[in-house]
Every structure is written in C-alpha cells, then in structure tokens.
VEXGUBA-823219 format. One record per residue (C-alpha): residue in three letters; x, y, z. Coordinates in steps of 0.05 Angstrom, whole numbers, padded with zeros to 5 digits, always signed. Layout:
ALAXYZ ...
//
This chain:
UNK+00649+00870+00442 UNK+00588+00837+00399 UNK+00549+00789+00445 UNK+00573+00725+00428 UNK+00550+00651+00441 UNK+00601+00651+00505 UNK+00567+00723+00531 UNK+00503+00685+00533 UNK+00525+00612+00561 UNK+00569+00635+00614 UNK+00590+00597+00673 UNK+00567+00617+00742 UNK+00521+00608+00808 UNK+00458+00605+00831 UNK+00402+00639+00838 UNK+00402+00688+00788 UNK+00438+00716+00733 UNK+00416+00780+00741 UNK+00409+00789+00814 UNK+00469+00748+00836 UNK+00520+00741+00775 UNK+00513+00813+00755 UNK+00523+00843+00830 UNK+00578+00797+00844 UNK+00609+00814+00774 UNK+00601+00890+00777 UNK+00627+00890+00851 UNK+00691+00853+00828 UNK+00703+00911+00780 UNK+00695+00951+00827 UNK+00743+00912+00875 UNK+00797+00919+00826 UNK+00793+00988+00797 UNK+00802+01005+00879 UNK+00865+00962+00874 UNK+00898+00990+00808 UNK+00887+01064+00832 UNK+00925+01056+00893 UNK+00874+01075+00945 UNK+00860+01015+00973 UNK+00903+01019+01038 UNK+00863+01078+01049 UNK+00798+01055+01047 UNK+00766+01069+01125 UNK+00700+01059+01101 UNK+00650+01026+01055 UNK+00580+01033+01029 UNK+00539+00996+00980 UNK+00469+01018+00963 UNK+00418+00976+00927 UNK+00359+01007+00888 UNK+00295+00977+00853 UNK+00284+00895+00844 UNK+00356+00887+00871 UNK+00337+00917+00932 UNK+00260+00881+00932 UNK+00279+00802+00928 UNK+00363+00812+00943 UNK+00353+00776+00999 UNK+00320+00717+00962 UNK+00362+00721+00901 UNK+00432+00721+00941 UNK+00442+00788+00922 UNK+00483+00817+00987 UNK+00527+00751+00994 UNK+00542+00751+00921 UNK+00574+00828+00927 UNK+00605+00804+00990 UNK+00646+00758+00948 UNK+00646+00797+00895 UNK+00686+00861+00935 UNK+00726+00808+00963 UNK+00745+00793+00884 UNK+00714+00732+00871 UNK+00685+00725+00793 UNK+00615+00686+00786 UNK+00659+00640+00730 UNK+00717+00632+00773 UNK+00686+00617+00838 UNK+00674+00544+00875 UNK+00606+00522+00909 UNK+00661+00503+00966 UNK+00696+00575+00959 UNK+00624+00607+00969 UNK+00608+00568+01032 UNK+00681+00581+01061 UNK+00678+00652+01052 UNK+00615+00670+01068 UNK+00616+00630+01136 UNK+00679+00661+01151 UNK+00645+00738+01141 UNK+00587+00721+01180 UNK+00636+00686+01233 UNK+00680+00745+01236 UNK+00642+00807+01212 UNK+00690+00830+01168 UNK+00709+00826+01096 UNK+00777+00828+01061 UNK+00762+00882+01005 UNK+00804+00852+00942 UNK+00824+00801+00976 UNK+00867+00853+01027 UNK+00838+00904+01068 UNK+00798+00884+01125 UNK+00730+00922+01136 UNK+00674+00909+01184 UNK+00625+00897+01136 UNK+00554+00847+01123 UNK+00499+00834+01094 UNK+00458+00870+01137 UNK+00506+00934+01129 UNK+00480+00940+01058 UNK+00425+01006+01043 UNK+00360+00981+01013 UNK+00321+01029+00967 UNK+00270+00987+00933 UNK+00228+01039+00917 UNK+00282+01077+00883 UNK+00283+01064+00810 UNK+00353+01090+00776 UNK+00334+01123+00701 UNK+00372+01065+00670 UNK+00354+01006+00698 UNK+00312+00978+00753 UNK+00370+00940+00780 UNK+00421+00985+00798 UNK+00471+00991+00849 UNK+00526+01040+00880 UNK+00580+01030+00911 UNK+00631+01078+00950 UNK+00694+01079+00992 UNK+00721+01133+01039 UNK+00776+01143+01077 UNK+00785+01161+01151 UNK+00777+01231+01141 UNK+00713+01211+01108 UNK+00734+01243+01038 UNK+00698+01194+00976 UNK+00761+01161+00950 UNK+00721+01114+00895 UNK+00651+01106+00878 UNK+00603+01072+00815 UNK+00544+01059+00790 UNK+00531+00985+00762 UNK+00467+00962+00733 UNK+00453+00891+00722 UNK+00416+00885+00655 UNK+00406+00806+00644 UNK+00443+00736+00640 UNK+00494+00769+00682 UNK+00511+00828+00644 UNK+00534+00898+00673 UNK+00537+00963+00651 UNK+00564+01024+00693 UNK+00525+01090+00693 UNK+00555+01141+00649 UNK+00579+01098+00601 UNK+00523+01070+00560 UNK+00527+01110+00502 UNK+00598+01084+00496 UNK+00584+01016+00511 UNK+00527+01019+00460 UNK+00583+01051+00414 UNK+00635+01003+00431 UNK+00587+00951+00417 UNK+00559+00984+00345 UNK+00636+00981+00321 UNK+00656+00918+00343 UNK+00597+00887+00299 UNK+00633+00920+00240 UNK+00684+00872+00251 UNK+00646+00818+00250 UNK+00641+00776+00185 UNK+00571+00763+00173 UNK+00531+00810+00230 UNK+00459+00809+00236 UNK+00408+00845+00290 UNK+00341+00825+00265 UNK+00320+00755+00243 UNK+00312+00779+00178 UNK+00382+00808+00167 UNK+00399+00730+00196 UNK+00359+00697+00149 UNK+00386+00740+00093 UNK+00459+00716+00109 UNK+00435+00646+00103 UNK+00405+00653+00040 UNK+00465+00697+00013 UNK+00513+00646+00037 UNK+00478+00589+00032 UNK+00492+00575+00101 UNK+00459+00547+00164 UNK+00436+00603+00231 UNK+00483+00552+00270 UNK+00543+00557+00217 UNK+00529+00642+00201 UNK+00550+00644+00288 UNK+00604+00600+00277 UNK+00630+00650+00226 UNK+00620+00699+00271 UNK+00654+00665+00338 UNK+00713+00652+00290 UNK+00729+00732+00284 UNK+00754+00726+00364 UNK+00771+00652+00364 UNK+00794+00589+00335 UNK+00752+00542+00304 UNK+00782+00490+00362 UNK+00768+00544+00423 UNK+00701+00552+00398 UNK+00687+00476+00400 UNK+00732+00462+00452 UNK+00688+00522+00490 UNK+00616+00491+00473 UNK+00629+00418+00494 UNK+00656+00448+00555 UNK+00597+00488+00571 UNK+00556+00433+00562 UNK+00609+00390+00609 UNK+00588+00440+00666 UNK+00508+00431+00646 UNK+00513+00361+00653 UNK+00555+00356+00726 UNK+00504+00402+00742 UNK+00449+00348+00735 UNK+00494+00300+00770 UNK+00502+00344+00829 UNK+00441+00361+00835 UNK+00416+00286+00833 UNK+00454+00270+00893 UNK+00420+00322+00940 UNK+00358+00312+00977 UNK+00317+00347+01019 UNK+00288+00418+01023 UNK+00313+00477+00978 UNK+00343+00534+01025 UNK+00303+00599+01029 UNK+00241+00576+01075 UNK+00195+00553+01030 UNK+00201+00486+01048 UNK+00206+00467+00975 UNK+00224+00392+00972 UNK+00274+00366+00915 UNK+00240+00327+00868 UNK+00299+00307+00818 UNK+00335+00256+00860 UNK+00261+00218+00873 UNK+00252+00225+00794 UNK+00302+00199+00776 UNK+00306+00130+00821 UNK+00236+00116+00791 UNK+00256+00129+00714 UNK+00316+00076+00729 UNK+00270+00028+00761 UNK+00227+00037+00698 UNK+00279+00012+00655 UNK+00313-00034+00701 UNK+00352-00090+00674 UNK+00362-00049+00605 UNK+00420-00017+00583 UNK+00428+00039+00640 UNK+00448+00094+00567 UNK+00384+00071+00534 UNK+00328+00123+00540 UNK+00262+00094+00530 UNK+00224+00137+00482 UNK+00161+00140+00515 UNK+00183+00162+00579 UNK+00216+00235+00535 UNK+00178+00275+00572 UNK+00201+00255+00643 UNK+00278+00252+00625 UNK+00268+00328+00607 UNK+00224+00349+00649 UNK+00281+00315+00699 UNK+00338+00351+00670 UNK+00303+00414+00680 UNK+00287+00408+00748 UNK+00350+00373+00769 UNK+00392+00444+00738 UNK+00334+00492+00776 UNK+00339+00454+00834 UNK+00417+00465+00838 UNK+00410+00538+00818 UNK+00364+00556+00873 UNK+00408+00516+00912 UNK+00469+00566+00896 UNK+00502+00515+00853 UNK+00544+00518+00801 UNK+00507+00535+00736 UNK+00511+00550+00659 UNK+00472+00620+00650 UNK+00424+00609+00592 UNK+00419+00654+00575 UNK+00393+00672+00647 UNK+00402+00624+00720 UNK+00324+00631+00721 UNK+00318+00596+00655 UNK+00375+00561+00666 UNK+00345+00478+00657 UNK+00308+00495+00591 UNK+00369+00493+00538 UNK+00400+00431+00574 UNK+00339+00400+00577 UNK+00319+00395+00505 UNK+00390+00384+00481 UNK+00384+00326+00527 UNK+00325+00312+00487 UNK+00370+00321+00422 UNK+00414+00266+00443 UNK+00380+00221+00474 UNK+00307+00222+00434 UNK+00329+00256+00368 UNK+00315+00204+00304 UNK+00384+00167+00291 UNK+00411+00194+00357 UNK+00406+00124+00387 UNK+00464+00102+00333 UNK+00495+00165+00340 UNK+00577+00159+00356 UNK+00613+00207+00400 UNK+00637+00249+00347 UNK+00557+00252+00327 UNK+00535+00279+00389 UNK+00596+00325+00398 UNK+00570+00359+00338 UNK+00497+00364+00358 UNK+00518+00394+00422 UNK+00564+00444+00379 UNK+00499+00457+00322 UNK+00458+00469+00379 UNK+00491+00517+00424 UNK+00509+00553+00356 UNK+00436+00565+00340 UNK+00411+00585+00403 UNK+00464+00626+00404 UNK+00449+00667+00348 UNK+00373+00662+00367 UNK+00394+00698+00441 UNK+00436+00749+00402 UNK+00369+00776+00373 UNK+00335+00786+00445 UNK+00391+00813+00472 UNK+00397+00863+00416 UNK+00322+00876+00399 UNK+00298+00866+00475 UNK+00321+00845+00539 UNK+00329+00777+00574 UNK+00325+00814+00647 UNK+00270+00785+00690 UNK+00266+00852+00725 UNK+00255+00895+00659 UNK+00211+00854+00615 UNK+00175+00794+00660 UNK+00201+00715+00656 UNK+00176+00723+00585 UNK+00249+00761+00578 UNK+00281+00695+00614 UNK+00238+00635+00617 UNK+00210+00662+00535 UNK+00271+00677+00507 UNK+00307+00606+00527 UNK+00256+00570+00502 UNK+00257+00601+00442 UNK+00328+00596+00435 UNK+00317+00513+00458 UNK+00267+00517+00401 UNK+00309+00537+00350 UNK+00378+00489+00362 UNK+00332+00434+00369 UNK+00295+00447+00296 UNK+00369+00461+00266 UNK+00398+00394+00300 UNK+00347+00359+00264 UNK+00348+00384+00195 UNK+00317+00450+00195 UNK+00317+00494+00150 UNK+00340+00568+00171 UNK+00264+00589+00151 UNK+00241+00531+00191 UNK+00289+00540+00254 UNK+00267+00613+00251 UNK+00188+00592+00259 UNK+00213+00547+00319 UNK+00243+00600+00354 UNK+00181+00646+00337 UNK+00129+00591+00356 UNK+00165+00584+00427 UNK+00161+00665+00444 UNK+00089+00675+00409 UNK+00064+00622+00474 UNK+00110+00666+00534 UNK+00080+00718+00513 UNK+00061+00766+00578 UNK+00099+00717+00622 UNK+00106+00747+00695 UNK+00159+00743+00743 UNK+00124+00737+00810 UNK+00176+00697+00853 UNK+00145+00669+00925 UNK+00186+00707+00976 UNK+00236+00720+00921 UNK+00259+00657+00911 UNK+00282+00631+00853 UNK+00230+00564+00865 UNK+00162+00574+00854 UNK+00142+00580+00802 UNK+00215+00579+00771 UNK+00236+00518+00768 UNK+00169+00483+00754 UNK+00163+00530+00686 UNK+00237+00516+00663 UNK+00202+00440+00650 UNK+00133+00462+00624 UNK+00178+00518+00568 UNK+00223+00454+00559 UNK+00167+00422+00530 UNK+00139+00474+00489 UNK+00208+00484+00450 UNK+00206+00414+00429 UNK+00132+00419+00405 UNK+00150+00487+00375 UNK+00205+00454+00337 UNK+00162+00397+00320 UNK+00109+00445+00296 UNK+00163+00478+00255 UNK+00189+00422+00218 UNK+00116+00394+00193 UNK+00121+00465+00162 UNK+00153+00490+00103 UNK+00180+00553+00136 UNK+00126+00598+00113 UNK+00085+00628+00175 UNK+00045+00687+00179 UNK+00074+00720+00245 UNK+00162+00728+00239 UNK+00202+00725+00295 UNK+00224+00790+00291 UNK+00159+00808+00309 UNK+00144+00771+00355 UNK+00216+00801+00400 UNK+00186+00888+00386 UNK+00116+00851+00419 UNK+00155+00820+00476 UNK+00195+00879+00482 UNK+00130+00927+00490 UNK+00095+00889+00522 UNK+00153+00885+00577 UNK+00151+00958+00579 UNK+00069+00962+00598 UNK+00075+00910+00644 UNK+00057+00929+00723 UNK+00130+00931+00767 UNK+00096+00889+00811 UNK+00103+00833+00758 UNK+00177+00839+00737 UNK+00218+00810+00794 UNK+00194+00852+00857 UNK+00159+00796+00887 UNK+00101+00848+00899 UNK+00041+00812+00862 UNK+00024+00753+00832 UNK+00031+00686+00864 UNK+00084+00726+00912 UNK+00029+00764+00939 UNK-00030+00709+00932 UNK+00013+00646+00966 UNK+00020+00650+01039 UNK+00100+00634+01037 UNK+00098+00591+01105 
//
C-alpha cells in the first residue's frame, strides 16, 4: 500500500523503530507464516541470524528480546510494557520460548548468530531466520530487512513490494512523490499539504477513522509524557544516564505555582518542549510504549512542538476543544505528507542514512505541521520543512554503547527547537526561497550514501568511540 500518515505514526516500543519494532515485526511474520503452513509441530530447531547494525548495537537497541517476542507472536502495536516484562522474565527464567504462542523451544538471547560485519546487498539491517525439524531438514526460512520507522521488507520481494507500492498510488486521489508534484496539487486544487493527505487517507478510510485515528495517536503521545514523568532514576543500559523529565517538570510547576495548573507561561516555551521531548526519549529508551515518528529515535520531536502548537500557538490560549482537536488533526496531516516525501525520495533509517534520516526528517516534518497550524501557506509550510533538513544536514548516528541515550534524547529537544524557528523563519517569508525541499531530501539522501558505516548506527565512531561508556 502507499505510505500513509498511520505507516509513519505507528504505535509501538522502545528503543528503536528500526532495530526493535522492525525485528519484532518481521519475526511475527515469520511466526505466523510457520503456523498457517502447518509445520509448526515439527519444528525441532531454530536459528536466527543477525547481520550488519542489527547485529553491532542489538544488544543496546533491544534487538534479541524484541524477536523473542516477536516469534512468540507478539506485534510492536499490540503489545503491553507489562506483557514485555512478563514474557521476557519468564524466557530468561525458563530458557525456552513458545514459538507462536505454541511450541516450546530452548531458545535466548544469547542463542542468536551475530554477523556485524556482514552487510546483506539490500540493507544493512537484515536478518534470517530458519526452522528445522528433528531430522534437521530446513522446514521454513526468510530474510527480513528492517528499513526505518519500523518498516520490513523480505528479501526477494522488493521489486514487488516497490510494484505493489507504484500501483497502489494509482489509486490514490491526489498522489504526489516530490514536493513539487505536492505543491502542484495545492495550487491545482486550491488546497492545503494537510487537506491534499486528508484526500488521500480518505481512499482507505473514513473521514471519522482518520480523525478518530490522529487524536488517538496523539492520546498515546501524551500518556507517554505522563508515564514517563512518574519515573525516576537511571535509564537501563549502563550508562548511568539519570532522568531528567520528572526533576523538570516539578520546577516548571513551582514556577507557575498558584496559577492555573493548564496555563503555560509563554516565556518558559522553550522548557515545556524541551520537557516533552525528553520526557517521550526518556520512556523510549526506557522500552516504553511509544508513537514512532516517524522513527522511536526521533520519537519526542513531533509531540513536542505540537505541544508547542497548543499550548504557545497565537489564539491557542482561547482555543476550545474542538480547536485543538483540529490542530492536532492539521498537524499530523502535514507532517504526514512531509514524511511521505523522505520515505519515498530517501530513507528515515538511522542505519542507512545517519540521524539526519531520523532526528532530520522529524524535524522537518515538526516544521512543516507547525507552519500549516498557524496559517501557512503550502509554499510557506514547504520552506519550513526545507529550513529544518537544510540544518541536519550530515547528522551522525553514533549511539554510546548503542543506546538509544546519548546523544538521542538530548537532540530530539535541540531539533524540537529548530522546527519551531524553521517555521517561524518560514512564515516572516513569503514562500519564495532559493534552495526547495526537494532538494534538500536527493542531498540528504547522497550524502547518507558517502557517509562512513561507522557513523550510521554501528556505534563504531563518533562519540561511541570517543566517550568512555562507564
């Protein structure tokens, strides 16, 4: 199907999209293609190999615990916080797993073949898996590959998916690829880049789903923030990375103590989101429960400035429920269609283009339902979302010890911040700008391509290699 505003804000856990979500996803596929051919109850035997960045920070990223539960037949959008801790203590406990939910194998973590120096032709985070049965015969095997924001694709079939994907686009209403071919339906249409993928989500649902969908997705970013408040302590992992949200957040309420506890006082803006984005970051390193956005890494930066939208935004402080229901609906919408262009033109994948692919694209994305939500033009919201990519340019991914911590969560704030100057920037403009957004994605895109391994989510340079972890 076309990559729609619910492939890109999907519900899941922590740490990472592409190194947790995507393995426990494609190894729940797996899990139940075993069960519908009938082979299960023969399965003696099971082997999963890891290759590349899956194999280089899995350990850091919850990779092998997330395909645990995954072969078990857990989905990343199904599963509980509660349901991860049971399970998983219960494997380690026992030693075994219950393959789709069933069969019983002695099987771990540690079980699991590491080949980080193995790249597989299509992607760098790949991963096999195979059963056999007692007479050692292969009875099921597949390649996954985890491509970004928790999508999968299995070897052999990307020309079809690619297909698949070229033909449902026909069917969509008003399809664009480039931000030109966008900007060219608005003009056509005389329509908004938030209301051109409304259009669009209408072709596969309702207008009430779609709404329905949004507010709900934004009903999981916020109990996020409230979880994640309530924790103290150290992160897991070994770092010894102290939570700073809950701290933050005391001090910002004694700061307005005695006011209304919904006011927000506008010069404290930048705390309240660089709160929010550390609060969500916090949780997803944590394992929480998360909305992908369009990647777990980058996960605080869209909640962050739609908080700003609705707390900070001008007339947002007389705004009714209704008001802010449709902010949060315009904004998803736009960033939305703003994702749809890297995930077409590039990649959002940590491991294939640098955090500019994660940590870049979301704020540009941010950028861009932030300058729509308060009256931009499409030209306008179109320089926003260019303005935010031009400054994440080159953007490494050079996790400490793998972790999704440092410098993770720490940059989901400072790329908060630059979407809402972007947008700013953009609105003090008429639209006009010499550098297009389209251009900006083919630059991100190469220069993902040039950039060392070491810097795309290997944890082998950078600040992973220059920090002593302990």
């Amino acid at each position: 199907m076309a990559v729609g505003v619910f492939d890109l804000f999907s519900i899941g856990i922590g740490p990472s999209s592409s190194h947790t979500v995507g393995p426990m996803r494609a190894a729940a596929v797996f899990a139940e293609e075993l069960k519908a051919s009938g082979d299960l109850e023969k399965v003696a035997s099971l082997r999963v190999d890891l290759y590349g960045s899956l194999a280089a920070t899995g350990h850091g990223h919850g990779t092998m615990t997330a395909i645990l539960l995954g072969l078990e037949g857990f989905h990343p959008e199904l599963i509980l916080p509660e349901e991860v801790e049971e399970r998983l203590a219960a494997i380690a406990e026992t030693g075994k797993l219950q393959l789709a939910g069933s069969v019983q194998l002695p099987y771990g973590v540690k079980d699991m073949i590491l080949r980080p120096l193995t790249i597989l032709p299509r992607h760098t985070n790949g991963m096999t898996f195979t059963v056999s049965g007692a007479d050692g015969e292969v009875l099921h095997t597949a390649t996954f590959f985890s491509v970004g924001g928790g999508f999968i694709v299995r070897e052999g079939e990307e020309d079809a998916a690619l297909k698949e994907l070229d033909e449902s686009k026909k069917e969509l209403p008003l399809p664009f690829r480039t931000a030109a071919e966008l900007l060219g339906r608005c003009q056509s249409k005389g329509l908004s880049i938030g209301e051109i993928m409304f259009v669009n989500e209408r072709a596969s649902r309702t207008e009430e789903e779609i709404r329905d969908g949004l507010l709900h997705i934004y009903s999981v970013m916020e109990g996020c923030v409230e979880v994640s408040l309530k924790r103290e302590g150290l992160l897991p992992g070994g770092l010894k990375v102290r939570r700073r949200a809950p701290d933050w957040h005391k001090r910002l309420m004694k700061e307005t103590l005695g006011q209304d506890p919904d006011f927000r006082d506008p010069k404290y803006w930048q705390e309240w989101v660089n709160l929010i984005a550390l609060a969500v970051n916090e949780e997803n390193a944590s394992g929480g429960r998360v909305v992908t956005a369009p990647t777990n890494g980058a996960a605080g930066i869209i909640p962050a400035v739609l908080y700003y939208a609705l707390h900070f935004a001008p007339g947002m402080d007389k705004a009714t429920q209704a008001d802010r229901d449709e902010t949060i609906v315009k904004f998803l919408l736009t960033a939305g269609a703003i994702g749809v262009l890297y995930k077409e033109q590039a990649s959002i994948s940590g491991a294939e283009v640098g955090c500019q692919g994660e940590v870049g694209s979301a704020s540009s994305m941010a950028a861009a339902g932030l300058a729509e939500v308060m009256g931009g033009t499409p030209q306008q919201v179109e320089n926003a979302a260019e303005i935010a990519m031009e400054h994440n340019l080159g953007l490494t991914c050079d996790p400490i010890g793998g972790l999704v911590q440092v410098p993770c969560i720490e940059r989901n704030a400072i790329a908060a911040a630059k979407a809402i100057n972007a947008a700013k920037m953009a609105l003090w403009g008429d639209g006009t700008h010499r550098v297009s957004l389209d251009e900006v994605i083919v630059t991100m895109r190469e220069t993902g391509k040039d950039m060392s391994s070491k810097y795309k989510e290997t944890a082998m340079g950078g600040l992973a290699v220059n920090v002593v972890e302990c």
